[in-house]
MIKELO-275337 format. One record per atom (N, C-alpha, C): x, y, z; residue in three letters. Coordinates in steps of 0.05 Angstrom, whole numbers, padded with zeros to 5 digits, always signed. Atoms other than C-alpha are relative to their C-alpha. Layout:
BEGIN
XYZALA;...
! end
This chain:
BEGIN
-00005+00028+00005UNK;-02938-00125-00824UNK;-00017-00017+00020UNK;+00008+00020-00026UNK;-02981-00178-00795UNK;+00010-00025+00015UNK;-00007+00015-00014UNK;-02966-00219-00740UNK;+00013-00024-00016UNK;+00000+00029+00009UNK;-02970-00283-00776UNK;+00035+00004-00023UNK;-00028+00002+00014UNK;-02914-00255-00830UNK;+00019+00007+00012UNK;-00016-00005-00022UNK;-02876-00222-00778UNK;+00019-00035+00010UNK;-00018+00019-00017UNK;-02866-00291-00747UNK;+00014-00025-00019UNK;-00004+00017+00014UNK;-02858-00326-00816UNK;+00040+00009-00009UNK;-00027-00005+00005UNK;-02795-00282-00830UNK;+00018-00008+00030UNK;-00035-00001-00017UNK;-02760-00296-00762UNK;-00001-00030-00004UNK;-00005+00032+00005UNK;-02775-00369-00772UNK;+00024-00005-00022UNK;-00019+00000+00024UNK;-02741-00363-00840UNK;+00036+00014+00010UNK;-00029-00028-00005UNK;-02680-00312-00809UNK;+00010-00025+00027UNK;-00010+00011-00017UNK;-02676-00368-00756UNK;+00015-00028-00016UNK;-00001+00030+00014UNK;-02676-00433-00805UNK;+00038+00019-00012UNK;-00020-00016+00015UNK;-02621-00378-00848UNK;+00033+00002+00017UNK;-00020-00001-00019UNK;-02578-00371-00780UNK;+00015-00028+00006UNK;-00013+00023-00002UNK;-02568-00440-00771UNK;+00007-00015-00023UNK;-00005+00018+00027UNK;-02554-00457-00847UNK;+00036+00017+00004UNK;-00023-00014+00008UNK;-02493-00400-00837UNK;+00020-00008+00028UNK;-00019-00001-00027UNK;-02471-00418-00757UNK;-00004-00025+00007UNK;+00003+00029-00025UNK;-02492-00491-00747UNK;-00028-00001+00015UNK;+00013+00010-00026UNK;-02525-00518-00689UNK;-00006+00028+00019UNK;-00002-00021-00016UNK;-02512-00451-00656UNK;-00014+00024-00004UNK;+00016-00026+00012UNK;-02560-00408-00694UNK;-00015-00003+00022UNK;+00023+00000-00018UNK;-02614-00430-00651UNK;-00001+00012+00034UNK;-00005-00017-00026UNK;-02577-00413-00590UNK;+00004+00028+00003UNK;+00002-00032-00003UNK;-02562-00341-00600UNK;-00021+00004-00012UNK;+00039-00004-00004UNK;-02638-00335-00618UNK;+00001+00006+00023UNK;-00003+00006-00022UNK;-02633-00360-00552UNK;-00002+00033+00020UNK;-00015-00008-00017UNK;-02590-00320-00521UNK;-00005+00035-00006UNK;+00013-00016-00002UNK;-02619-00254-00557UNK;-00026+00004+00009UNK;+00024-00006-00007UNK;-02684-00257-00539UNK;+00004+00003+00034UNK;-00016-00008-00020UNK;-02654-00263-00467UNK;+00005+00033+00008UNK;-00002-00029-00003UNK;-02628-00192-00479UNK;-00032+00018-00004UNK;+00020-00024+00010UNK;-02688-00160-00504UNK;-00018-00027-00034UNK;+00019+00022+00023UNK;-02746-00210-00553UNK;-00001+00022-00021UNK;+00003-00021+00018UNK;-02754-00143-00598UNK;+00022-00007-00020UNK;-00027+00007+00015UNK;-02677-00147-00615UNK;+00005-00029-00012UNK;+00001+00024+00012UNK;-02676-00222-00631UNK;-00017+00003-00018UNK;+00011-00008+00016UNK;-02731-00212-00675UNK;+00010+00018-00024UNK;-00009-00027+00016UNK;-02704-00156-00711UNK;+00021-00013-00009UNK;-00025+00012+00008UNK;-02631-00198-00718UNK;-00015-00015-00014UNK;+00012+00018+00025UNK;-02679-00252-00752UNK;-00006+00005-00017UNK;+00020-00008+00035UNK;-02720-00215-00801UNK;+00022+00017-00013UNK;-00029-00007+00021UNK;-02644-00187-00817UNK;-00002-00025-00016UNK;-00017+00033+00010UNK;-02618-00262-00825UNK;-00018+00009-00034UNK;+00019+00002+00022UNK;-02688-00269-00869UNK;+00004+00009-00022UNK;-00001-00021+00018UNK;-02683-00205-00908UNK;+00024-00007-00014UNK;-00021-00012+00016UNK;-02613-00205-00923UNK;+00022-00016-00005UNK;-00029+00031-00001UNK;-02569-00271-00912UNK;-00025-00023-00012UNK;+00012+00021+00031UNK;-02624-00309-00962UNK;-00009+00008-00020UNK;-00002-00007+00028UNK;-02623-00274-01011UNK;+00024-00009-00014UNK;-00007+00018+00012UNK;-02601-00297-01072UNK;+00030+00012-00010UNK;-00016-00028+00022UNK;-02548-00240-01101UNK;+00034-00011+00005UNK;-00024+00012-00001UNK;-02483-00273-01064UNK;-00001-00031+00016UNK;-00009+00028-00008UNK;-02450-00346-01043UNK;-00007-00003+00039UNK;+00004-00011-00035UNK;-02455-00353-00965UNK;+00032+00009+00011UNK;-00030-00003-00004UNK;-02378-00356-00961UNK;+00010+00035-00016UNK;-00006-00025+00003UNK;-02381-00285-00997UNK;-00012+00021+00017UNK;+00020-00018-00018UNK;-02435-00255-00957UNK;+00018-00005+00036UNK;-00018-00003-00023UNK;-02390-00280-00893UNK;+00026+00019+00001UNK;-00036-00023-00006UNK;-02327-00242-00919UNK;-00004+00038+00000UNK;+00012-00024+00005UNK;-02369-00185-00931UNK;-00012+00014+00033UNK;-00006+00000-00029UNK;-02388-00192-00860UNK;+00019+00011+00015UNK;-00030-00002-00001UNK;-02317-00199-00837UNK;+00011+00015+00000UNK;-00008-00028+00011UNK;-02297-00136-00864UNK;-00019+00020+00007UNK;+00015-00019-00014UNK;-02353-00095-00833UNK;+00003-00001+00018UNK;+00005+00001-00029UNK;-02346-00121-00765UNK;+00030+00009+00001UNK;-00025-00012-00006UNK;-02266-00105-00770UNK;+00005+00024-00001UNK;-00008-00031+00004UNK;-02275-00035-00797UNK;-00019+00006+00025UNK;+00009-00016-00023UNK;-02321-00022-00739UNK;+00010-00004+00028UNK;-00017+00003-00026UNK;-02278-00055-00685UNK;-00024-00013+00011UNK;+00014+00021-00011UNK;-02335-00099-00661UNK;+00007-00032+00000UNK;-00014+00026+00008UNK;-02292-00159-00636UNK;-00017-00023+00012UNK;+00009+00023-00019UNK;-02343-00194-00596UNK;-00022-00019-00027UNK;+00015+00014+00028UNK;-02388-00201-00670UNK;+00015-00013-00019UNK;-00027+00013+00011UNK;-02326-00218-00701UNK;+00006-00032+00012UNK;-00008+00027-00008UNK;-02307-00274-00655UNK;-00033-00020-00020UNK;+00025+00001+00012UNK;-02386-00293-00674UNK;+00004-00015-00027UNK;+00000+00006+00026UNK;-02380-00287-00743UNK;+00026-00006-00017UNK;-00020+00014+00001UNK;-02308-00322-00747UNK;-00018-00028-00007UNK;+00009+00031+00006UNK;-02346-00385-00732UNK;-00015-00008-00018UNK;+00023+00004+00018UNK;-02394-00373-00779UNK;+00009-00002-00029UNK;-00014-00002+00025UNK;-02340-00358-00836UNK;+00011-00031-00003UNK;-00006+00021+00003UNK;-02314-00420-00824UNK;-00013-00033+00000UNK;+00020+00019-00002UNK;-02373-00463-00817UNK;-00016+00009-00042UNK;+00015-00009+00037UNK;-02399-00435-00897UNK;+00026-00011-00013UNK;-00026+00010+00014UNK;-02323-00457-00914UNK;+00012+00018-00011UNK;-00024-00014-00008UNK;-02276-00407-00908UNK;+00020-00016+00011UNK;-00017+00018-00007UNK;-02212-00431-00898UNK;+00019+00028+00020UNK;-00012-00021-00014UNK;-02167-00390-00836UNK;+00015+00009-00016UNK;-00025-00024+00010UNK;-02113-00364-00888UNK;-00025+00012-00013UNK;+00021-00018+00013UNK;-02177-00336-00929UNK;-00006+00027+00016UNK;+00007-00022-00020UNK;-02196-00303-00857UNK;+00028+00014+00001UNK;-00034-00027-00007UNK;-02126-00274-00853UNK;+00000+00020-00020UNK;-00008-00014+00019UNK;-02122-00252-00922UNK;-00019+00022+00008UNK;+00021-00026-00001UNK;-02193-00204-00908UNK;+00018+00020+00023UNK;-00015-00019-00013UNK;-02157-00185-00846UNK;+00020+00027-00008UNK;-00023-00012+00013UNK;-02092-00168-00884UNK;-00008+00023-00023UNK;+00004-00020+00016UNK;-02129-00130-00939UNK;-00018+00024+00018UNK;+00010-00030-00002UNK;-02167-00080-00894UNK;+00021+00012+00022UNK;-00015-00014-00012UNK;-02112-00065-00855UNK;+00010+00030-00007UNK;+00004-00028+00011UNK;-02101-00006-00903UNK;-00011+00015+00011UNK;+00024-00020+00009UNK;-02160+00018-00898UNK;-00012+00009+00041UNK;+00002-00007-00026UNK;-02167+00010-00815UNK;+00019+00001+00022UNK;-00023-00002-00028UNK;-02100+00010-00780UNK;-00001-00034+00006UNK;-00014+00034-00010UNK;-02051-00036-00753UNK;-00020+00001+00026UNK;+00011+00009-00021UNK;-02088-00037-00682UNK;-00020-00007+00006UNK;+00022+00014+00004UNK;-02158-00052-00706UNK;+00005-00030-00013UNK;-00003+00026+00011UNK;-02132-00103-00756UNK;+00020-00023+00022UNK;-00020+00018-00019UNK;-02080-00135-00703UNK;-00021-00013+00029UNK;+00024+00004-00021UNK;-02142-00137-00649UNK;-00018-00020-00014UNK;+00012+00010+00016UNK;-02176-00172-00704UNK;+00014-00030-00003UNK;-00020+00020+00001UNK;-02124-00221-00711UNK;-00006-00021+00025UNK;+00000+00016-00030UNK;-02122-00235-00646UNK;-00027-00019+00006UNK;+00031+00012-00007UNK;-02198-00255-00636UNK;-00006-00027-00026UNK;-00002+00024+00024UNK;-02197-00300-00708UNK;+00015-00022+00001UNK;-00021+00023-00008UNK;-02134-00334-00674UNK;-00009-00021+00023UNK;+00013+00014-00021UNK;-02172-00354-00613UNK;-00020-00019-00016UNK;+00016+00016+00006UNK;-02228-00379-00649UNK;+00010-00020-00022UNK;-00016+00017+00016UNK;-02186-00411-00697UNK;+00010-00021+00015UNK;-00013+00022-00027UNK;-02148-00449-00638UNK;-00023-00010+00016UNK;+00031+00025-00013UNK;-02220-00473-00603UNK;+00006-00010-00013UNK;+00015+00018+00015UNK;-02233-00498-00665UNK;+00017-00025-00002UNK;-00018+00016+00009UNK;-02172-00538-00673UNK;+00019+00000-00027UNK;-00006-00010+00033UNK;-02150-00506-00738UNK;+00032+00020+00012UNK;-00019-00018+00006UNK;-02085-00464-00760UNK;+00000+00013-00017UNK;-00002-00012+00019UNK;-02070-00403-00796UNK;+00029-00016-00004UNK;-00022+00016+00011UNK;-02005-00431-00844UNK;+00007+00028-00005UNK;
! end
């Protein structure tokens, strides 16, 4: 891949991040490239690749999210991509309901850990689950 498309997809995976998180895409760019410029990169030409495409809503492609980061117990991408579910318009009982349906499938102490971190960022925000 050359340079020039290389840097056209993270532009695009960057524009893509802040259409799904806000204002705040730009800062975890930020804040990965920080860690490691390879990895930020690589998170972008995801965004690019795979959160603009056309195939789902953004509010489906977040719950779809949602439900990956719970079954793997990654609560720090979760908190993350909480704000992000709710910035595409998700509403907190929606986030509960995903919670509530993979509890099945991952246990009460993943899904209840899960809880917990969607409640916090729910409470920044100023919002309630009902």
């Amino acid at each position: 891949m050359s340079e020039k498309h290389r840097d056209e997809r993270i532009n695009q995976g960057i524009e893509t991040m802040k259409e799904m998180m806000g204002a705040s895409g730009s800062d975890i760019y930020e804040q990965l490239k920080q860690l490691h410029p390879d990895v930020a990169n690589l998170v972008m030409i995801g965004y690019s690749d795979i959160y603009s495409r056309s195939g789902l809503e953004k509010k489906q492609r977040a719950i779809v999210t949602l439900t990956a980061l719970i079954t793997q117990g990654a609560y720090e991408q979760l908190k993350a991509h909480t704000h992000t579910a709710l910035h595409v318009g998700l509403k907190p009982n929606e986030i509960l309901e995903v919670i509530i349906q993979c509890t099945a499938y991952v246990g009460y102490p993943r899904a209840l850990n899960s809880l917990r971190v969607v409640q916090e960022v729910i409470k920044d925000k100023g919002m309630q689950i009902n």
